[in-house]
N, C-alpha and C positions, 0 to 999 in steps of 0.2 A: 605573169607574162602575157601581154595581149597578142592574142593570135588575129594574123589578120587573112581571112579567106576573100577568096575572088570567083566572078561567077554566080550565078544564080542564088540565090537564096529564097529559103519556104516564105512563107508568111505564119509566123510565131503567134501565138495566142494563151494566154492565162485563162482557164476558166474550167467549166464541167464535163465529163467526157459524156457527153450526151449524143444518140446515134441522129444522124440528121434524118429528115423525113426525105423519103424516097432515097435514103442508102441502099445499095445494090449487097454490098458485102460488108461483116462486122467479123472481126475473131480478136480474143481476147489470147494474145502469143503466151507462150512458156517466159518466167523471167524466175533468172537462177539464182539462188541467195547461198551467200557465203556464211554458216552460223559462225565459223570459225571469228569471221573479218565481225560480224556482228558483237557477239562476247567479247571481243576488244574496244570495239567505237562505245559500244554500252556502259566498260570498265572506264573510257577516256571520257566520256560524257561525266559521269560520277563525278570524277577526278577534279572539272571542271566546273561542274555546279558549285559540288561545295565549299568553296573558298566565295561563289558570287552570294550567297546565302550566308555568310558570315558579312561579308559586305555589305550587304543589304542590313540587316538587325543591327551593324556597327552604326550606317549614314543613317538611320530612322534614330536610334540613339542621340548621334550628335545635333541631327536638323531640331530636336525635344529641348537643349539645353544651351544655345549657344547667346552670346552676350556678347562677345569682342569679334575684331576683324579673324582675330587668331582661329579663334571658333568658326566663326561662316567657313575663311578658307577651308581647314577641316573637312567640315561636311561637303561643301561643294568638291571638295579634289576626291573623297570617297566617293559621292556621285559621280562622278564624272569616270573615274578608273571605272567602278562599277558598270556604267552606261557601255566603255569600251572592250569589258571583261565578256558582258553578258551575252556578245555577239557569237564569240565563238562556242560556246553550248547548245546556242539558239541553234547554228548551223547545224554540228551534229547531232544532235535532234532530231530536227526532220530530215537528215541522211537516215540517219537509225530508224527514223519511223516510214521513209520510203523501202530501205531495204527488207523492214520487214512486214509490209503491206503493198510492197511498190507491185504495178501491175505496166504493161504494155500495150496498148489498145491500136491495131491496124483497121482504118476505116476506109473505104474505097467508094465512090459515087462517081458519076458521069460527067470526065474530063478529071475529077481529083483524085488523089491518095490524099489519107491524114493518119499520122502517126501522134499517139496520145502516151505520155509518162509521166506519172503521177501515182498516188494511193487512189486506190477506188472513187469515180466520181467528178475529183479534184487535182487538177494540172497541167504539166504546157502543152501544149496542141498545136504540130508544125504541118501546115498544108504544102501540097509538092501538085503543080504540073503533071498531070500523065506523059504527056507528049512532051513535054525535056526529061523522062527519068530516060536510063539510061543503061544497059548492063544487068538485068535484075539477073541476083544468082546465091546460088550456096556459097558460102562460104566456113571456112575454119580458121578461129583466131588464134590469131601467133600466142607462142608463150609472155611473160611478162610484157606484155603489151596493153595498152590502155582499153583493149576489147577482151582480154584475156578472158573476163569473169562470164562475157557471152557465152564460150567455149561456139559450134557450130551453128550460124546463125543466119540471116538471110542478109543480104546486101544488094545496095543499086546506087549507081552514078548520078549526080545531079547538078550540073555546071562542070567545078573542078575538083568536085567533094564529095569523097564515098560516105554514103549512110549507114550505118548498121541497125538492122531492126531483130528482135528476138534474141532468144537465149536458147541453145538445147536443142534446136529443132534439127531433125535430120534431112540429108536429101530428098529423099521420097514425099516429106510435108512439104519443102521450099518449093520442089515442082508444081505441088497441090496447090501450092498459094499463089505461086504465080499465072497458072492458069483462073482461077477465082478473082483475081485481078484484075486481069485482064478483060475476063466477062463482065464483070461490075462496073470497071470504071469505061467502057466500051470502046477501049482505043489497044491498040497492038501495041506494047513496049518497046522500045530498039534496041539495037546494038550497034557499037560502036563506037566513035571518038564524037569528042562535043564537037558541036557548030561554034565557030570564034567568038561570035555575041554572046555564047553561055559563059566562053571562060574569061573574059577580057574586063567586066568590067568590077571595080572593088566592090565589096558590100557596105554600103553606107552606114552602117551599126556591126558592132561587135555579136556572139551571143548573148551576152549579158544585158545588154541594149544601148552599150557605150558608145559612144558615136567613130571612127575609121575616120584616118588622117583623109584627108580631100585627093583624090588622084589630079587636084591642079590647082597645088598651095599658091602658084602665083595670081590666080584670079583674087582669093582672100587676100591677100598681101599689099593689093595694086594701090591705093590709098595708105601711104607709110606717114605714122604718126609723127607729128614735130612738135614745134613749140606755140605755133601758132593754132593747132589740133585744137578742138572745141572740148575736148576731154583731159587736153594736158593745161589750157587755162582755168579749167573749173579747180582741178587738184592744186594748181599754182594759189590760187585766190583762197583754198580755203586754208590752206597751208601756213598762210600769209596770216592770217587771223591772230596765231598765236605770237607774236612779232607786234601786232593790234593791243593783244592783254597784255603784254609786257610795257608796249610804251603807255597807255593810257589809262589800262585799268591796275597796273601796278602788279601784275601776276609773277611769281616765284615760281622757284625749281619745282615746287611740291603741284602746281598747279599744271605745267608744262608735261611734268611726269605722269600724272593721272591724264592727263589727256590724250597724249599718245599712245600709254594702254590701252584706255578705251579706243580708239580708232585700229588697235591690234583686235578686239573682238567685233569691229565692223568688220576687218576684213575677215575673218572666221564668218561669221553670216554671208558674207555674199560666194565665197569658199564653199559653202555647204548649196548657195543655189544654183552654182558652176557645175557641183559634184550632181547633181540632180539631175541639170537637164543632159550633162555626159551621159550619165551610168542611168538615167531613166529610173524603173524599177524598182534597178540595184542600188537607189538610195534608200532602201529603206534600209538595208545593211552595212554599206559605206558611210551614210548619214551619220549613225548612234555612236558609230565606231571612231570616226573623224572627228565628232564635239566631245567622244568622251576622250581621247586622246588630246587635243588641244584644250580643251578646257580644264582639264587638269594644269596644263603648262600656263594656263593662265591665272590661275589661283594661285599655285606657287611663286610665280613672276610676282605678281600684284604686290606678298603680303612679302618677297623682297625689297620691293624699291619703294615698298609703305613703311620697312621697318628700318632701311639704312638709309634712305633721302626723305622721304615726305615727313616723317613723323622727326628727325632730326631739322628741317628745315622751320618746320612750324614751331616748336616745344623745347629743339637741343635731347630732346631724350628718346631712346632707343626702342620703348617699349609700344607696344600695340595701343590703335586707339579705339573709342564707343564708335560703334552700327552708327549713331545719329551723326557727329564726327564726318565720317568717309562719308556718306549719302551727302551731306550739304557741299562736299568736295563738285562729287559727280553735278547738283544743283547747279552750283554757282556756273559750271564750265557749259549749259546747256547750249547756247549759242552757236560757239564754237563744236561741240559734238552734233550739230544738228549740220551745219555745214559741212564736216567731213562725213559725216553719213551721204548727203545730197552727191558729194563728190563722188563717192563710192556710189554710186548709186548708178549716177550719168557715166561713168564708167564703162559700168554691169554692161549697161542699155546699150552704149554709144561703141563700145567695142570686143566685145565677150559676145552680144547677140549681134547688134548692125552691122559690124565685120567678119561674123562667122567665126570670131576665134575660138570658139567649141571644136568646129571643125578637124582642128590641128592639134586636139588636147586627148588624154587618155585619163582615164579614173586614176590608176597609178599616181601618176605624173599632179594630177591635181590635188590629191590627197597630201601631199606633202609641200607643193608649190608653194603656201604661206609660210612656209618657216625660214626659208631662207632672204626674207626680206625683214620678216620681224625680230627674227634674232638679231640681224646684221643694226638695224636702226637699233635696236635697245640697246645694244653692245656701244653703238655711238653715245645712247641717251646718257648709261653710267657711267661712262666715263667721261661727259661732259659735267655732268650730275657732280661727282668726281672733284673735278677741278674747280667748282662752283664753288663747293664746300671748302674747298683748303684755299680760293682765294681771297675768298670773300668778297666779292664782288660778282656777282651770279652773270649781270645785263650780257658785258661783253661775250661770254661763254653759250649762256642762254643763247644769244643771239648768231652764234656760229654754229650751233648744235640743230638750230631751227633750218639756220639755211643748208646744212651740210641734208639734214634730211629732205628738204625741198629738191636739194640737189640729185640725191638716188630716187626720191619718187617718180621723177621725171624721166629719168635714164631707164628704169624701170617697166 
């Protein structure tokens, strides 16, 4: 669920917890671990790996032996599952391995706080305003509540956002540290309710570093796409192409079919440079996890409409064909996949970045985004595919299935 906060925010930083020259104040807080919750993520970690470890020796086996389309798919859908499996171990992992090395670093200099959580060393580092904190004070966390695991800890106001720092520490430390604070970073902390400027305006990124819907979608908006759009001619022209291979270079179902595929993993590629610049960072975990999810669907797709239309279209028979085969397919259609790459490209460029439609997008939301257009266009292509085959006469089908998809590309 994307949480969206308002109001000031630190300035975030990956890197080493290193004390800065002329720090006033350094303490390295109490931070509580649960062995309990530990013995379990350890057991669910296990649990996890070894199925990705079977997986792993399964796709190195298959990638050793493969000869037919049958074959690659295989290996490639075990990669790929695999790619999407490995994510979640990867995580609890280094959860398991903060929990049990995780440390809490409070660092204080003139005019800053910095609060550092990470393993020794190594991790994120949020810098805070002295003069916007706000409320510093003891606190005690609620029962099942998402601070639960602090038990009594120290806390302070910062726009419209409580912080919690520490685990364990009693009243009598949090006074100790808040006068130590104070001294260090040389400014008196306050009390009281924010000033409107702290809590009014959105945070332009998520914590994850996803980007926050625009607090004034109509400014992005204000140039609304048509038909005359410099981005909806490109997609029209290159669209068009295939309607080109049909009338004059004589191109079939099997040709039309492989090409639309491929233009389903262009858009997978730029899907993945969307998810990037959203989620920042956080592509390096959405990224493996979205190509190995979809690329699975793409393997499996392919060596469908290779084994009920393209290989029936060519041969009459049903069965898989040679590596060299497919590859002279994808050859022959370069033109045309270079064209719809360009389209997808002036796209990317022309409306994804030059009209800020990042802005209005969430990692969520775009991690799934492609599939409801590629499913919807294939579900047209087979069943145009389909009718081709039982009329025997591909052109006029052919030729409806091209424009029906020209048609949702645009609307799209």
């Amino acid at each position: 669920m994307t949480m969206i906060r308002k109001g000031l925010r630190p300035d975030l930083k990956l890197g080493f917890d290193l004390a800065d020259v002329g720090t006033g104040f350094r303490r390295v807080l109490p931070f509580r671990r649960s062995w309990l919750a530990i013995a379990v993520l350890a057991v669910m970690d296990i649990a996890f790996t070894l199925p990705a470890v079977f997986t792993f020796n399964q796709a190195i086996t298959e990638w050793g032996k493969f000869e037919t389309l049958f074959d690659l798919t295989i290996s490639l859908f075990l990669s790929a599952w695999l790619l999407g499996w490995v994510i979640a171990p990867l995580i609890m992992t280094a959860i398991l391995v903060l929990m049990l090395f995780g440390r809490e670093t409070l660092n204080a200099s003139p005019g800053h706080v910095d609060i550092f959580l990470g393993i020794p060393f190594f991790g994120v580092s949020a810098r805070y305003e002295v003069s916007k904190i706000r409320n510093l004070r003891f606190e005690q966390a609620p029962k099942k509540s998402s601070k639960s695991w602090r038990g009594d800890h120290l806390t302070f106001d910062y726009g419209a956002n409580a912080v919690a720092v520490g685990s364990v520490i009693s009243s009598a430390e949090v006074a100790k540290l808040i006068s130590q604070l104070q001294i260090a970073s040389g400014e008196k902390i306050r009390y009281g309710t924010a000033l409107p400027d702290e809590i009014q305006t959105s945070w332009e990124t998520h914590e994850d570093g996803s980007f926050e819907a625009s607090t004034e979608p109509e400014k992005l908006n204000s140039e609304k796409l048509s038909l005359t759009s410099p981005s909806t001619l490109v997609l029209i022209v290159a669209n068009l192409i295939p309607i080109a291979g049909k009338l004059f270079l004589d191109w079939n179902l099997a040709d039309v079919m492989v090409l639309y595929w491929a233009e389903s993993a262009v858009v997978g590629f730029f899907n993945v440079c969307k998810i990037a610049i959203i989620s920042r960072w956080m592509v390096l975990l959405a990224g493996p996890f979205f190509i190995g999810h979809f690329g699975g669907f793409m393997s499996i797709h392919f060596l469908f409409i290779y084994t009920f239309f393209i290989k029936q279209a060519q041969t009459g028979s049903a069965s898989t064909g040679e590596l060299a085969d497919v590859a002279q397919m994808f050859i022959n259609l370069w033109p045309a996949l270079v064209a719809l790459f360009i389209s997808h490209s002036f796209s990317f460029y022309q409306n994804f970045l030059g009209r800020q439609e990042y802005r209005s997008r969430n990692l969520k939301g775009q991690m799934s985004e492609p599939y409801g257009r590629i499913i919807f266009m294939h579900m047209v292509l087979i069943f145009g595919g389909g009718l081709t085959m039982i009329l025997g006469n591909p052109a006029p089908i052919l030729l409806i299935v091209i424009g029906l998809k020209i048609f949702f590309d645009v609307k799209a």
